[in-house]
KOLVONU-482377 format. One record per residue: x negated, y negated, z negated of N, C-alpha, C in turn; residue in three letters; residue number from 0. Coordinates in Angstrom, 3 decimals. Layout:
BEGIN
+----------+----------+----------+----------+----------+----------+----------+----------+----------+--------+-----+
|      nxx |      nyy |      nzz |     caxx |     cayy |     cazz |      cxx |      cyy |      czz | residu | num |
+----------+----------+----------+----------+----------+----------+----------+----------+----------+--------+-----+
|        X |        Y |        Z |        X |        Y |        Z |        X |        Y |        Z |    Ala | NUM |
...
+----------+----------+----------+----------+----------+----------+----------+----------+----------+--------+-----+
REM end
This chain:
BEGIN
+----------+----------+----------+----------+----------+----------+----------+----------+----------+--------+-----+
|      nxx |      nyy |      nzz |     caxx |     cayy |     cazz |      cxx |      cyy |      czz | residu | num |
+----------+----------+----------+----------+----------+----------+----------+----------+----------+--------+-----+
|  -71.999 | -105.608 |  -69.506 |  -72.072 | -104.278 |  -68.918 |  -71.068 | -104.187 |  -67.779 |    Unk |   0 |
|  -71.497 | -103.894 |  -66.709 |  -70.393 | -103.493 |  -65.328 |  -69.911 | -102.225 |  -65.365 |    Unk |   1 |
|  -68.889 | -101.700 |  -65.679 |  -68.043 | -100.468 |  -65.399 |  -67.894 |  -99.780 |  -64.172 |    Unk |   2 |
|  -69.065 |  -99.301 |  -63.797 |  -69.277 |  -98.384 |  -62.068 |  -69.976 |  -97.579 |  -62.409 |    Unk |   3 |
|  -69.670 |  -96.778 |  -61.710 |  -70.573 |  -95.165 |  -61.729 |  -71.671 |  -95.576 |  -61.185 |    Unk |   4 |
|  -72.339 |  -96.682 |  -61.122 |  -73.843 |  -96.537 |  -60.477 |  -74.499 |  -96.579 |  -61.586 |    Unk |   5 |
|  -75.594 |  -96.671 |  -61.301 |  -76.904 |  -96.613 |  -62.406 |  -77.010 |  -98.084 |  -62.580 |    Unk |   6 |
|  -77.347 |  -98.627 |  -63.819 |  -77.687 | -100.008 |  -64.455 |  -79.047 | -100.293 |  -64.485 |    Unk |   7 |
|  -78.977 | -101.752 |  -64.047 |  -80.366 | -102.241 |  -63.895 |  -80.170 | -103.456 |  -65.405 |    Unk |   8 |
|  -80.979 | -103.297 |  -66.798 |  -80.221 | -104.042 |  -67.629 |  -81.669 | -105.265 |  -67.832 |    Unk |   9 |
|  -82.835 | -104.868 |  -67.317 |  -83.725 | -105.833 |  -67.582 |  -84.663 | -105.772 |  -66.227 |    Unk |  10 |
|  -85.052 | -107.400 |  -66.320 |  -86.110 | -107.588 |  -65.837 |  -87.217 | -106.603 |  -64.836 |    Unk |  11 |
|  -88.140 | -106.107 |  -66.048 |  -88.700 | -104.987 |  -66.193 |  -88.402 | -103.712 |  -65.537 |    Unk |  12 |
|  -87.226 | -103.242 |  -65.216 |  -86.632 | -102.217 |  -65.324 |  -86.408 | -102.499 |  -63.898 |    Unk |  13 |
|  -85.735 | -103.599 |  -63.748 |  -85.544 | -103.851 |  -61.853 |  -86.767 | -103.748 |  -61.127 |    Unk |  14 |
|  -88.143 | -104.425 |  -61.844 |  -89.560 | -104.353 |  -61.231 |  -89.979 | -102.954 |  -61.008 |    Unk |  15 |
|  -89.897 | -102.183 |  -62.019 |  -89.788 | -100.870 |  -62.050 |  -89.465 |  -99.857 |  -61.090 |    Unk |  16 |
|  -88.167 | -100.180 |  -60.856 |  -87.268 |  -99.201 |  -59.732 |  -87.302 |  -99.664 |  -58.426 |    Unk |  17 |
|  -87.852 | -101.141 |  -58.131 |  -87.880 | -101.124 |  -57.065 |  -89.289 | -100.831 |  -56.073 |    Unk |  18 |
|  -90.295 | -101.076 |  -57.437 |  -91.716 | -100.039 |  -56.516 |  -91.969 |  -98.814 |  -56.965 |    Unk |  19 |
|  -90.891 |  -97.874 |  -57.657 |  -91.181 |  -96.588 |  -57.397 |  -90.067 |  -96.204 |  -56.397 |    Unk |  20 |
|  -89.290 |  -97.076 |  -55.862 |  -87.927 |  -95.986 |  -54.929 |  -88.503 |  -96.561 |  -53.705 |    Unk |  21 |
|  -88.453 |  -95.763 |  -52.496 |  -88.876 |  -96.602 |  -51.408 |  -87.923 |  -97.534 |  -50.713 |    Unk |  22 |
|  -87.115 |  -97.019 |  -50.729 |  -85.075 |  -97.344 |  -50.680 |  -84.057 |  -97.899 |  -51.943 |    Unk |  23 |
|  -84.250 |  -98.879 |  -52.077 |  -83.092 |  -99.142 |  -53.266 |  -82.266 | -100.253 |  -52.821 |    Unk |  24 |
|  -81.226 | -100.289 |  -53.425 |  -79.574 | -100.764 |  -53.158 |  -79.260 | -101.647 |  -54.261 |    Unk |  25 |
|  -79.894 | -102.742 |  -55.024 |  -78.608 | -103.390 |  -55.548 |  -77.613 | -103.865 |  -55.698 |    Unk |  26 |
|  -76.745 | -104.075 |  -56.457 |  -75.883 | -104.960 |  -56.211 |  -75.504 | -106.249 |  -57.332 |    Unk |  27 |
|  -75.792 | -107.301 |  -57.668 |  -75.552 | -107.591 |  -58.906 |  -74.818 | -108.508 |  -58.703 |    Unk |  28 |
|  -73.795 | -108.676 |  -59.622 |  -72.102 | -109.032 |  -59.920 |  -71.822 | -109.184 |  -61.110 |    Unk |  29 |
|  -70.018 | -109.323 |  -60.667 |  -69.437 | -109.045 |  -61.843 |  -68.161 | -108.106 |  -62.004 |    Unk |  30 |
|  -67.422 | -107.998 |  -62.783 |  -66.017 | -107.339 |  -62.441 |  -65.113 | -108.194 |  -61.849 |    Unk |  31 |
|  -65.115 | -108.256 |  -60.613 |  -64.195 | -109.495 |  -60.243 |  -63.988 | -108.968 |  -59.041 |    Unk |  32 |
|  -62.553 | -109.727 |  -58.325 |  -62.253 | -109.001 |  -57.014 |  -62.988 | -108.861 |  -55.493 |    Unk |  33 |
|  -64.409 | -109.957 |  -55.776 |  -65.282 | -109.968 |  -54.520 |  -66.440 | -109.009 |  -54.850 |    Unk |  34 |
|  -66.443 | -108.427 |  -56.183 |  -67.331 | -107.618 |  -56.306 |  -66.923 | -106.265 |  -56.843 |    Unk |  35 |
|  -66.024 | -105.665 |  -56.673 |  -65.357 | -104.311 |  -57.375 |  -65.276 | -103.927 |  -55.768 |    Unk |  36 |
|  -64.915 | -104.215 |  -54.902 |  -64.834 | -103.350 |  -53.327 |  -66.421 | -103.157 |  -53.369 |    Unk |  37 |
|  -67.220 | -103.508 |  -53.423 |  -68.909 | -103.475 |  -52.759 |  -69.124 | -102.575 |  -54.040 |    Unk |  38 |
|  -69.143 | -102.153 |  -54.851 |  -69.292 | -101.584 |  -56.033 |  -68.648 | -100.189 |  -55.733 |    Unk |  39 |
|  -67.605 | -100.277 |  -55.421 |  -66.424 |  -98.637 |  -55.001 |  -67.453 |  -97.729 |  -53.523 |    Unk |  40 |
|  -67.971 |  -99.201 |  -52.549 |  -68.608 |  -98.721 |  -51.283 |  -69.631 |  -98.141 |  -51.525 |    Unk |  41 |
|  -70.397 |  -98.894 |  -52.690 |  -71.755 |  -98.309 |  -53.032 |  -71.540 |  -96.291 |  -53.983 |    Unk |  42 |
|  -70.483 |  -96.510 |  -54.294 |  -70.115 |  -95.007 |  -55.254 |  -69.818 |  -94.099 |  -54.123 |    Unk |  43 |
|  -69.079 |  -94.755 |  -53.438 |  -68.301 |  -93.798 |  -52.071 |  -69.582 |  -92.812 |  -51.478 |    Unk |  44 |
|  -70.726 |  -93.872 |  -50.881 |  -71.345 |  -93.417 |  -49.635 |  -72.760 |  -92.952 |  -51.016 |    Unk |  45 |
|  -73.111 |  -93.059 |  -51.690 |  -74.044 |  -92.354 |  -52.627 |  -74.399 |  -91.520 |  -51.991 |    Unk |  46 |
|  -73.716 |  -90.485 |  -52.346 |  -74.011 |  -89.106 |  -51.770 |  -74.404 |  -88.385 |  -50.141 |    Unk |  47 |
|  -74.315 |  -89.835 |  -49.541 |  -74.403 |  -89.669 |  -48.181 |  -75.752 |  -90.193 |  -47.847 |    Unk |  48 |
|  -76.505 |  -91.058 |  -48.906 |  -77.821 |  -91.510 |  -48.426 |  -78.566 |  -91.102 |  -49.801 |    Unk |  49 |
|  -79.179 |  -89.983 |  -49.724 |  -79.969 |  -89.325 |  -50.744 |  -80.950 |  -89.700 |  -50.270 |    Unk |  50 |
|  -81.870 |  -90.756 |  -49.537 |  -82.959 |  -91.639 |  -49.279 |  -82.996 |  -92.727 |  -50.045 |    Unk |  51 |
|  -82.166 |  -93.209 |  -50.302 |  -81.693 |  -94.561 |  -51.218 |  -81.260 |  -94.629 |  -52.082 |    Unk |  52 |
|  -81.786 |  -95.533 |  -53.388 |  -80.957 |  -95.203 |  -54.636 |  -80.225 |  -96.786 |  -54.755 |    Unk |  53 |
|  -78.996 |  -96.694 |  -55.885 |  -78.336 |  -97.299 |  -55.648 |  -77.927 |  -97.861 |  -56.968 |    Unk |  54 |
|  -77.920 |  -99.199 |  -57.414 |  -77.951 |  -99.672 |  -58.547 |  -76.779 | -101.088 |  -58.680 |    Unk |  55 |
|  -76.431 | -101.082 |  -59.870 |  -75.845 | -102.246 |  -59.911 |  -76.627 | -103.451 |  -61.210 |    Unk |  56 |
|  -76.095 | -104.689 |  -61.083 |  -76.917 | -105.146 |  -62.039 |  -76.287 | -106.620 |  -62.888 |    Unk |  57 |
|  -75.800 | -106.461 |  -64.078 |  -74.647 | -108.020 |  -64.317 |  -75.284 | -109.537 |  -63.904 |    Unk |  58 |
|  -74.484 | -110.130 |  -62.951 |  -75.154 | -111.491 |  -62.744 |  -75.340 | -112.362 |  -63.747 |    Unk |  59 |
|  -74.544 | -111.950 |  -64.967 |  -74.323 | -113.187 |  -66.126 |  -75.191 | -112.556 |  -66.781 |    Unk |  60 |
|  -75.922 | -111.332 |  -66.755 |  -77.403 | -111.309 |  -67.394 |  -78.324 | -112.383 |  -67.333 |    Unk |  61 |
|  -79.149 | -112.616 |  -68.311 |  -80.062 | -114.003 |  -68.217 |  -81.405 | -113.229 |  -67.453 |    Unk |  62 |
|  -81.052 | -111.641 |  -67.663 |  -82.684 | -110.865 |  -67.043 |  -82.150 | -110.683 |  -65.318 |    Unk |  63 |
|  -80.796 | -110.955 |  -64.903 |  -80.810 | -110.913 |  -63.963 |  -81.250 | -112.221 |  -62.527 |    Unk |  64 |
|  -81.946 | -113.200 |  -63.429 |  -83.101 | -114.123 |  -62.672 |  -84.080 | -113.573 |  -61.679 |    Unk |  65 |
|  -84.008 | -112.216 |  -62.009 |  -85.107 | -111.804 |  -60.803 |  -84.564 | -111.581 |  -59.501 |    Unk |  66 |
|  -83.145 | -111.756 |  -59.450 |  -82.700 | -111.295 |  -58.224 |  -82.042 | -112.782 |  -57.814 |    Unk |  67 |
|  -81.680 | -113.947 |  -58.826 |  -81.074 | -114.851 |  -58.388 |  -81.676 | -116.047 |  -57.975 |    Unk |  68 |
|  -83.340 | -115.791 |  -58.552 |  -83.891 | -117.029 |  -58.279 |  -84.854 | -116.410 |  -56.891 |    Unk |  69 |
|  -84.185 | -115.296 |  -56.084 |  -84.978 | -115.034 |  -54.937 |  -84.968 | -115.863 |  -53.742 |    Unk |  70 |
|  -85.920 | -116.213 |  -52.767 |  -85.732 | -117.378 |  -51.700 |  -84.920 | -116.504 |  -50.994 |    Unk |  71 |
|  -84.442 | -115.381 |  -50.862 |  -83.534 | -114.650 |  -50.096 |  -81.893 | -114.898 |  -50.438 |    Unk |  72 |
|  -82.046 | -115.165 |  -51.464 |  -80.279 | -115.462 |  -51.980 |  -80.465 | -117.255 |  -51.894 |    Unk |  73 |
|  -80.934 | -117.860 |  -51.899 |  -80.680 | -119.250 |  -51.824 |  -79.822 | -119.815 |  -50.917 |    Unk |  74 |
|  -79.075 | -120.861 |  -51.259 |  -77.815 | -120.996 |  -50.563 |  -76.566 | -119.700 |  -50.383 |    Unk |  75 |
|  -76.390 | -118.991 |  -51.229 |  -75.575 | -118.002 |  -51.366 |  -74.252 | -118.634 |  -52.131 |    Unk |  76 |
|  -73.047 | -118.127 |  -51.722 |  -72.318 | -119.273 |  -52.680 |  -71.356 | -118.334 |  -52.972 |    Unk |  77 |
|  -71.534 | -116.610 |  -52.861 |  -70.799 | -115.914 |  -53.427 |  -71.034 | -114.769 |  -53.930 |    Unk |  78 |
|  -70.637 | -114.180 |  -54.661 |  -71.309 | -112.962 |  -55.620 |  -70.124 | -111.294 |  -55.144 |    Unk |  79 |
|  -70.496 | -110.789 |  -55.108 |  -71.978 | -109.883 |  -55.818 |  -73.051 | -110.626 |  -54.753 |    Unk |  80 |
|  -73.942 | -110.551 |  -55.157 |  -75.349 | -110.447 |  -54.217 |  -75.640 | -109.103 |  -54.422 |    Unk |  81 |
|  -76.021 | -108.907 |  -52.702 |  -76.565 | -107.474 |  -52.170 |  -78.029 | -107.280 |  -51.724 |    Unk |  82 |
|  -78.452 | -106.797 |  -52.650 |  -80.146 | -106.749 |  -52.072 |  -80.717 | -105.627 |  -52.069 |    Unk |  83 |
|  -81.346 | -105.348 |  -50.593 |  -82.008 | -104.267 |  -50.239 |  -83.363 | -103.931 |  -49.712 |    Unk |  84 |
|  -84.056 | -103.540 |  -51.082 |  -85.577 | -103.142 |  -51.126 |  -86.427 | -102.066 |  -50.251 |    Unk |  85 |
|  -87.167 | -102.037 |  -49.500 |  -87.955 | -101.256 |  -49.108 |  -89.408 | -101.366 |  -49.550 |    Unk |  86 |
|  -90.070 | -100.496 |  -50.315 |  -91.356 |  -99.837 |  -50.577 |  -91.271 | -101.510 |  -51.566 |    Unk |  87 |
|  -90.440 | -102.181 |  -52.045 |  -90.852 | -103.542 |  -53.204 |  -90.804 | -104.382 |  -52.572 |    Unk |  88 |
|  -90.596 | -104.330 |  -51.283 |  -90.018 | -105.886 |  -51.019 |  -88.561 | -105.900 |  -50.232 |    Unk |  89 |
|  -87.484 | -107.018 |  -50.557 |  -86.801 | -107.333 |  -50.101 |  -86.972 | -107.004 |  -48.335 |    Unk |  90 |
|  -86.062 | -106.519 |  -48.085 |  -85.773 | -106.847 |  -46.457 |  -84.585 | -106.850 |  -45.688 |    Unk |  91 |
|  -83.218 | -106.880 |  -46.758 |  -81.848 | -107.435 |  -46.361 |  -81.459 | -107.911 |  -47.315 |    Unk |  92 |
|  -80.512 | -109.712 |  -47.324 |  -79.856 | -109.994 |  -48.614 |  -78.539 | -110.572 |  -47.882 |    Unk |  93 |
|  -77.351 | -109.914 |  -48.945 |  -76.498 | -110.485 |  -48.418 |  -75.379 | -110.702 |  -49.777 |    Unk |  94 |
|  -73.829 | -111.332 |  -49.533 |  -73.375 | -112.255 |  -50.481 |  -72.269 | -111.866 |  -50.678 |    Unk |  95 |
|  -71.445 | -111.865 |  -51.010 |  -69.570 | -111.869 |  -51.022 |  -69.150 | -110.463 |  -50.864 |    Unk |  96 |
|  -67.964 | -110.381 |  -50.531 |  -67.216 | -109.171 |  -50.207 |  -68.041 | -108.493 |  -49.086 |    Unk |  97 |
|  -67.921 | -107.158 |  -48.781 |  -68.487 | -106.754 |  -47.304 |  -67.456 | -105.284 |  -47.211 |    Unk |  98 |
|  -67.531 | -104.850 |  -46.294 |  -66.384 | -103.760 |  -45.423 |  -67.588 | -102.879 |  -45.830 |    Unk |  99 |
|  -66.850 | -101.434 |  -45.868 |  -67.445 | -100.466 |  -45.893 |  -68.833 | -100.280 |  -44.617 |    Unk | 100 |
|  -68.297 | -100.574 |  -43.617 |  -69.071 | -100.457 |  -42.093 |  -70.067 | -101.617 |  -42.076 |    Unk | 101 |
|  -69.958 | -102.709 |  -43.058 |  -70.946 | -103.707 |  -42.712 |  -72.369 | -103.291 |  -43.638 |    Unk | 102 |
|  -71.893 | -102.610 |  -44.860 |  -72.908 | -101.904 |  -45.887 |  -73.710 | -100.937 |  -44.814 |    Unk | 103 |
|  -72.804 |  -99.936 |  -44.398 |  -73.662 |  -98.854 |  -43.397 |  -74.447 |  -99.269 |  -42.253 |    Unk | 104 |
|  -73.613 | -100.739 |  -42.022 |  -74.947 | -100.948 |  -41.169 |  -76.144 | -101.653 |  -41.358 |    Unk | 105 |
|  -75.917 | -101.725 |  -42.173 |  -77.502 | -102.466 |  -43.477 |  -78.183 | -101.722 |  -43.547 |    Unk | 106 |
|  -77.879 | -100.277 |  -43.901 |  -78.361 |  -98.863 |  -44.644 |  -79.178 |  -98.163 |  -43.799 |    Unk | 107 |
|  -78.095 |  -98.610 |  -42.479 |  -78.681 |  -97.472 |  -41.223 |  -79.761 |  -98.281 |  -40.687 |    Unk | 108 |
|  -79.909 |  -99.498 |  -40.537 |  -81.131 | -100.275 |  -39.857 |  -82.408 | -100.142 |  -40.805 |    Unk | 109 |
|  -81.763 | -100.716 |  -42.258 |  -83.201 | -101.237 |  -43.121 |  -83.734 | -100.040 |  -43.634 |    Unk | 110 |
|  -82.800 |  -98.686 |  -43.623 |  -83.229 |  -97.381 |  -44.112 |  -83.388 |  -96.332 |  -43.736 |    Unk | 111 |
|  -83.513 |  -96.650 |  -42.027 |  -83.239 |  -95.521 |  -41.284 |  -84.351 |  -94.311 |  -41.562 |    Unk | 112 |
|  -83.135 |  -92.952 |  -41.275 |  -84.353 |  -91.960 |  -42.103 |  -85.523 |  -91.774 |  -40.944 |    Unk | 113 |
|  -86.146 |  -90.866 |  -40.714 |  -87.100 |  -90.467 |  -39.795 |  -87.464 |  -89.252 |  -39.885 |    Unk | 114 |
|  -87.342 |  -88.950 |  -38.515 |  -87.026 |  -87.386 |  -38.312 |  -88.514 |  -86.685 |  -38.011 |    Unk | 115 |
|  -89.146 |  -85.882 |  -38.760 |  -90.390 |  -85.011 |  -38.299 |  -90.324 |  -84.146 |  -36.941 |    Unk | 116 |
|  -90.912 |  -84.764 |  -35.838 |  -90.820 |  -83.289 |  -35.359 |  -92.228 |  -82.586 |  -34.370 |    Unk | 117 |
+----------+----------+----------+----------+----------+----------+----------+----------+----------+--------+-----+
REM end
């Protein structure tokens, strides 16, 4: 179990789930460790700032968390958390290691940009 105020992704199933009903979703799957507790704090921080996107975390040492590790998008990744960001069920940003607050937002703002009616 990861200790973050995000929402838990604990199976398989459950990741398949959330990522074709949200059109926008945010994982992050990790561990408690110091390259993955900053990306975990960034993801709690800015929540509330992208009510387009939901935002999940998910334990890497889960054995159900294979769906995110055996992706051709994380291959050759050689550091954790892995960051993966879904639109309408498919992948369309993955990224690895530590990241700055500003490098998340600019993931968020490209792969999720809202769209304005007018």
């Amino acid at each position: 179990m990861l200790y973050t105020n995000l929402k838990h992704i604990e199976t398989a199933a459950d990741h398949t789930k959330i990522i074709n009903e949200n059109e926008n979703v945010m994982v992050i799957c990790g561990r408690m460790g110091p390259m993955c507790i900053p990306v975990y704090g960034i993801a709690e921080d800015i929540e509330n700032e992208y009510q387009h996107v939901k935002f999940y975390d998910m334990e890497f040492d889960n054995p159900e968390s294979n769906i995110i590790r055996n992706l051709p998008e994380v291959r050759g990744f050689q550091g954790i958390p892995f960051t993966i960001y879904y639109k309408n069920g498919k992948v369309v940003k993955a990224s690895s290691s530590i990241q700055s607050k500003q490098q998340v937002i600019f993931i968020l703002d490209n792969e999720f940009a809202e769209t304005v009616n007018a």
